[in-house]
N, C-alpha and C positions, 0 to 999 in steps of 0.2 A: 690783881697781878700788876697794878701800874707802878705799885712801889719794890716790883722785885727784879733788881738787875743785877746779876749774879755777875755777867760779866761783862762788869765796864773796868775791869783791871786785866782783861783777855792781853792785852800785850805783854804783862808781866810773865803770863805764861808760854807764852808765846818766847822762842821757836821751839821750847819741846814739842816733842810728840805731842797730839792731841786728836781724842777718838769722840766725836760729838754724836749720842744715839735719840731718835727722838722719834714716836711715834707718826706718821704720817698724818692722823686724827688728832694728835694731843692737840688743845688747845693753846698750849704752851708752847708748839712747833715754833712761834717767830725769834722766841729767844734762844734756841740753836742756829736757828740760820744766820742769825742777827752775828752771834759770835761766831760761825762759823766764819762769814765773813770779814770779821775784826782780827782774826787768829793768821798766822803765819803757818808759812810752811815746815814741818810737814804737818798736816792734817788731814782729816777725813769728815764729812758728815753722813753718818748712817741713817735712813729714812725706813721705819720699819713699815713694810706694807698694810695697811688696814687699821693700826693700831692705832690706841688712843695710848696718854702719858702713864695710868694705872693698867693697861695692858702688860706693859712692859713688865711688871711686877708679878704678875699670878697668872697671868694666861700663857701655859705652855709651849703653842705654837707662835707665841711673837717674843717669850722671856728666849725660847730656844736660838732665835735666828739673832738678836741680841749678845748671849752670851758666846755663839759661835763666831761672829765678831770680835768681840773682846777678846777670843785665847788665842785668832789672827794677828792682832792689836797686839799685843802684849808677848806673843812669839818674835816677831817681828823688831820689835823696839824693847823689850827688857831683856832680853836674853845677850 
């Protein structure tokens, strides 16, 4: 993972909206926070409780608390 930085262009998208979800467990959590904290306002960074990064994907009770997120997210800011 040391050659994956996804967002070192984070200001470019920056000041839209931006909804950062990232399992509490993933292993991969530093690179949300990493950009969370590079990214402007408005933003959010969502921490799912208990979850690992493949959580998020197939296990119900954390894809659920995820996508309830997102239709807030996106009510919010695309509508």
């Amino acid at each position: 993972m040391m050659n994956f930085f996804p967002f070192v262009q984070i200001e470019t998208i920056s000041p839209r909206p931006i909804l950062i979800i990232a399992g509490e467990r993933a292993a991969s959590a530093y690179f949300s926070q990493d950009a969370y904290s590079k990214a402007a306002q408005p933003k959010e960074l969502f921490i799912v409780p208990g979850a690992t990064h493949v959580d998020l994907y197939d296990r119900p009770q954390y894809v659920g608390q995820a996508v309830e997120k997102l239709a807030k997210f996106y009510g919010q800011y695309l509508t």
